[in-house]
C-alpha positions in Angstrom: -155.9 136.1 193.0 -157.3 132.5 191.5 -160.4 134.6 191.2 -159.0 137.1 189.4 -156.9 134.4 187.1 -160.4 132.5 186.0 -162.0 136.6 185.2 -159.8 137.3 183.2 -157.9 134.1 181.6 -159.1 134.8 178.5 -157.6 138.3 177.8 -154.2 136.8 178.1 -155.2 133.0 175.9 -157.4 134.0 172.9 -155.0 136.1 171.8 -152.2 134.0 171.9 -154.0 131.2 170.7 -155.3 133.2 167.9 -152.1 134.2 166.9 -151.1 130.5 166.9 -153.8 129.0 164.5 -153.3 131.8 162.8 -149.3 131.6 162.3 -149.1 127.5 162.1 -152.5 125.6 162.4 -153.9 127.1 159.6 -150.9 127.3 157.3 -150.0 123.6 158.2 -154.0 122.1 157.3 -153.6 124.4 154.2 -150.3 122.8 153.3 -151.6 119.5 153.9 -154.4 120.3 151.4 -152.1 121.9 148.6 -149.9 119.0 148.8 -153.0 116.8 147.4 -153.1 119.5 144.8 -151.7 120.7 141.5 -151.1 124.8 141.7 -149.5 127.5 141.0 -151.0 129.8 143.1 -153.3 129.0 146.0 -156.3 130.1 144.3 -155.7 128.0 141.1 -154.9 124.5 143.2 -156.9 121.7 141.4 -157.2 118.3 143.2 -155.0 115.6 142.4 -154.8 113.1 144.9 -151.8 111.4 145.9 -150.1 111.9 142.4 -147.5 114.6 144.0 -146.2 111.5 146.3 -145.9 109.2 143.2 -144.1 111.6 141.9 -142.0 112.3 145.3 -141.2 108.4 146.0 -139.8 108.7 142.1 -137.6 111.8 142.9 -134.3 110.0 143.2 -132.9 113.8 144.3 -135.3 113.6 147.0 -134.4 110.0 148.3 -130.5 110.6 148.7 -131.3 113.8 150.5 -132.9 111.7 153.3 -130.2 109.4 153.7 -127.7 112.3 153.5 -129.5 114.2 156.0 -130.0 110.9 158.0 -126.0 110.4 157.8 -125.8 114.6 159.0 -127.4 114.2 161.7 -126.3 111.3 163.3 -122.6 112.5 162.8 -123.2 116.2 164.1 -125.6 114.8 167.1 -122.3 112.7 167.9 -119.6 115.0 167.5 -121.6 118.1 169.5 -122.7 116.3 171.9 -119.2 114.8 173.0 -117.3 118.1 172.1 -119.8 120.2 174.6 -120.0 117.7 177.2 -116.2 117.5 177.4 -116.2 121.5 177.3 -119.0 121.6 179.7 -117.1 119.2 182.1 -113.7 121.2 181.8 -115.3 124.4 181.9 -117.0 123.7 185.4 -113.7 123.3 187.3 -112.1 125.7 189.5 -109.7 127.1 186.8 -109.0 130.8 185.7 -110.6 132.5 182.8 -113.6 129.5 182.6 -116.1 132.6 182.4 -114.2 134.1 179.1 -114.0 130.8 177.0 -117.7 130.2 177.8 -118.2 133.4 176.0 -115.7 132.5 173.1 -117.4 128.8 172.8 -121.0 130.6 172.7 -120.4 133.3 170.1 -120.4 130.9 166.8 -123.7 130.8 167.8 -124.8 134.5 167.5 -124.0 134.3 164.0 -126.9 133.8 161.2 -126.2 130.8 159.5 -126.1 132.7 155.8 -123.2 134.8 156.8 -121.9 131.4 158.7 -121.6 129.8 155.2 -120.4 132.2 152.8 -117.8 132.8 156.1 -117.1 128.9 156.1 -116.7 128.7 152.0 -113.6 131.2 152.3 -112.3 129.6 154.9 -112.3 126.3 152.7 -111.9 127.8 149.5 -108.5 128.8 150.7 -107.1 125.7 151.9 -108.7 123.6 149.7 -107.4 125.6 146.9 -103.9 124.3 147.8 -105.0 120.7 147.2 -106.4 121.8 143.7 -110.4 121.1 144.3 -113.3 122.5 146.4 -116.4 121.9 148.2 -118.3 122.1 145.0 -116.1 120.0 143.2 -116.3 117.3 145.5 -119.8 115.7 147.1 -117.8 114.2 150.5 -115.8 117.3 151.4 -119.3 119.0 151.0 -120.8 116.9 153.6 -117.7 117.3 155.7 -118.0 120.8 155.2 -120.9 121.3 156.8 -120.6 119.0 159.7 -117.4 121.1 160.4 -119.3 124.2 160.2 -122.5 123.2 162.2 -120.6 121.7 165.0 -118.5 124.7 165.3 -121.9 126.9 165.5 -123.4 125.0 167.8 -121.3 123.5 170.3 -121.0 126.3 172.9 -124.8 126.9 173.0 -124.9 122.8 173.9 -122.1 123.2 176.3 -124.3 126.0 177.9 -126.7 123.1 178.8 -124.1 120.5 179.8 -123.0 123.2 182.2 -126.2 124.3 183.4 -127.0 120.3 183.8 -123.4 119.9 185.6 -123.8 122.7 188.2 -127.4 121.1 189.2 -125.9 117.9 190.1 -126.0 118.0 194.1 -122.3 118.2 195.7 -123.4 115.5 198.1 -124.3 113.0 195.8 -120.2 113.8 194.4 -118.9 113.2 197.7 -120.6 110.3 198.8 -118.7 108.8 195.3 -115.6 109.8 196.7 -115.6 108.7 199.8 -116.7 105.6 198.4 -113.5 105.3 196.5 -115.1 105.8 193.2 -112.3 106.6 190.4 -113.0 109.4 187.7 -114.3 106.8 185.0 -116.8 105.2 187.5 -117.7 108.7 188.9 -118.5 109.7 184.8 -120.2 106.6 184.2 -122.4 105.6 187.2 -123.3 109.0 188.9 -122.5 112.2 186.1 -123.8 110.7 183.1 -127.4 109.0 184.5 -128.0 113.0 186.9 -127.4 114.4 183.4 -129.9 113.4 181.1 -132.3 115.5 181.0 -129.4 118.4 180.0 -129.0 115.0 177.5 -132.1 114.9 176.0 -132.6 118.6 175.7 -129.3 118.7 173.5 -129.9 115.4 171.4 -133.3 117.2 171.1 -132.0 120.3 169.6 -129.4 118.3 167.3 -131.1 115.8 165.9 -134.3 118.4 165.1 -131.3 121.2 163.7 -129.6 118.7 161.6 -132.6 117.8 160.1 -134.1 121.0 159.5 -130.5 123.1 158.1 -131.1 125.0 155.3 -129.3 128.6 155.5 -125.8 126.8 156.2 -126.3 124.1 153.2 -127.7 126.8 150.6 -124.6 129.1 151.6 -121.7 126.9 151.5 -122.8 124.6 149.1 -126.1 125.0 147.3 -126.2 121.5 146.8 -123.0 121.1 145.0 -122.2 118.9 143.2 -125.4 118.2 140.9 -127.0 118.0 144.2 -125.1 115.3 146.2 -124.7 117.8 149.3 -128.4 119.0 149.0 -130.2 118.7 152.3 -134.0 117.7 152.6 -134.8 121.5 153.5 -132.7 122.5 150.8 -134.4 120.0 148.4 -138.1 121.1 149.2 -137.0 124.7 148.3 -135.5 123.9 145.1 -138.4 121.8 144.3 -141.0 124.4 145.0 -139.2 127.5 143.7 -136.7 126.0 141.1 -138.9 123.8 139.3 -142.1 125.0 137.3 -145.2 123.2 138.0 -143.9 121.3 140.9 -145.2 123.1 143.6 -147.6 120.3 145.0 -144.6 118.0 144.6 -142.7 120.4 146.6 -145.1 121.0 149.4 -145.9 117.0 149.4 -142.2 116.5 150.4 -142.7 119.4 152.8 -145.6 117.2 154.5 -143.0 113.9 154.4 -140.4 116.0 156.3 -142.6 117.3 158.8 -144.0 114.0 159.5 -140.5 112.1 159.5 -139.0 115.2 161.8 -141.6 114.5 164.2 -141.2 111.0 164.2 -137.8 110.9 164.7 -137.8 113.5 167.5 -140.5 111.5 169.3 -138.3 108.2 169.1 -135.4 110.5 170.6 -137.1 111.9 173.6 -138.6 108.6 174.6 -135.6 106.6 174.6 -133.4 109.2 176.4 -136.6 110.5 178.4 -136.5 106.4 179.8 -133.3 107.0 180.8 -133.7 109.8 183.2 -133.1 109.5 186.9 -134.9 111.5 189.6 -132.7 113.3 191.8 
């Protein structure tokens, strides 16, 4: 079999790898280079050094869209997280129908995140029509908006995890607490919380990296709206590149700045919680 394995290993890698550089490597050194570049096209692209990031670190638009999408995702990695934990933790007891509201809880997820948004803007539209104004008439029930709207999409798929993460905790280590006349606070606290973090840092993971990265919600409910104070960084870099002419190296420089600060931020993330982790 190993023999086999080190015959043939290549049949199963190039291919994959190929379709890699092809699909991302490429594309990404490409980008890189276009954002040093003033183009229309990729064939007219004319070198001009860092002038797209002047012009980025100048873009005031550009600037509130980080702290806004800073401010999203701390509040939707918050809210989630505790929502589908709580879920997770209710949904693992012994009680009837646990299999059915699992279901109910993931479903939000199945939905693209266009249709999620133009869903979400009736839904507001209507009550908000009540109080005379509407998410594009006002920048914090924008923002609101879509943290309502994102947590209700994603919270059953991080409650999946929790669960996943609850039902691997061993039942001895749960009875040992008990007998040791741990109460319900203490059992959360000292034993639950420190066996679950690696279900922990797989869903502040996928939070802090979706928060950052929404575009399909933010363009559907919103677009932006109010003269652009519930524009995301995603949604910015679009409307740079496509909305504005001869601003496509700005655009793809602030492409490379997200990228780079996504990464960052993600790396920060998993080592902190990754440092937290207990071996079972």
């Amino acid at each position: 079999m190993q023999k086999n394995m080190k015959k043939y290993w290549p049949i199963f890698t190039i291919p994959v790898m190929a379709a890699f550089a092809i699909g991302f490597v490429i594309p990404f050194i490409l980008g890189i280079y276009l954002s040093l570049t003033k183009f229309t096209t990729v064939k007219d692209a004319h070198f001009v050094g860092l002038a797209n990031y002047r012009k980025l670190f100048a873009d005031a638009t550009y600037l509130h869209s980080f702290f806004l999408t800073l401010a999203f995702a701390i509040a939707t990695i918050i809210i989630i997280n505790i929502i589908a934990f709580f879920l997770a933790m209710a949904l693992t007891q012994k009680l009837k129908g646990t299999n059915l509201f699992r279901t109910v809880f993931f479903m939000p997820n199945l939905i693209g995140g266009i249709v999620l948004g133009y869903i979400w803007q009736l839904i507001f539209s209507g009550i908000l029509v009540h109080f005379n104004t509407a998410l594009n008439l006002n920048a914090r029930l924008g923002f609101w908006g879509l943290v309502i709207l994102v947590c209700w999409q994603q919270i059953g798929y991080m409650m999946i995890i929790y669960i996943s993460g609850l039902q691997a905790i061993p039942t001895d280590v749960m009875e040992a607490t008990e007998i040791d006349g741990a109460n319900g606070v203490q059992k959360l606290f000292r034993v639950t919380l420190p066996m679950m973090m690696p279900s922990i840092t797989i869903c502040t993971f996928l939070t802090l990296t979706n928060g950052f990265k929404l575009f399909d919600q933010n363009l559907a409910l919103t677009g932006g709206a109010p003269m652009k104070k519930t524009e995301l960084m995603a949604l910015n870099i679009y409307q740079t590149f496509y909305g504005r002419v001869g601003f496509e190296g700005v655009g793809q420089a602030k492409a490379v700045i997200f990228f780079l600060i996504v990464i960052v931020m993600a790396g920060l993330q998993q080592y902190f919680t990754k440092s937290k982790e207990v071996q079972q």
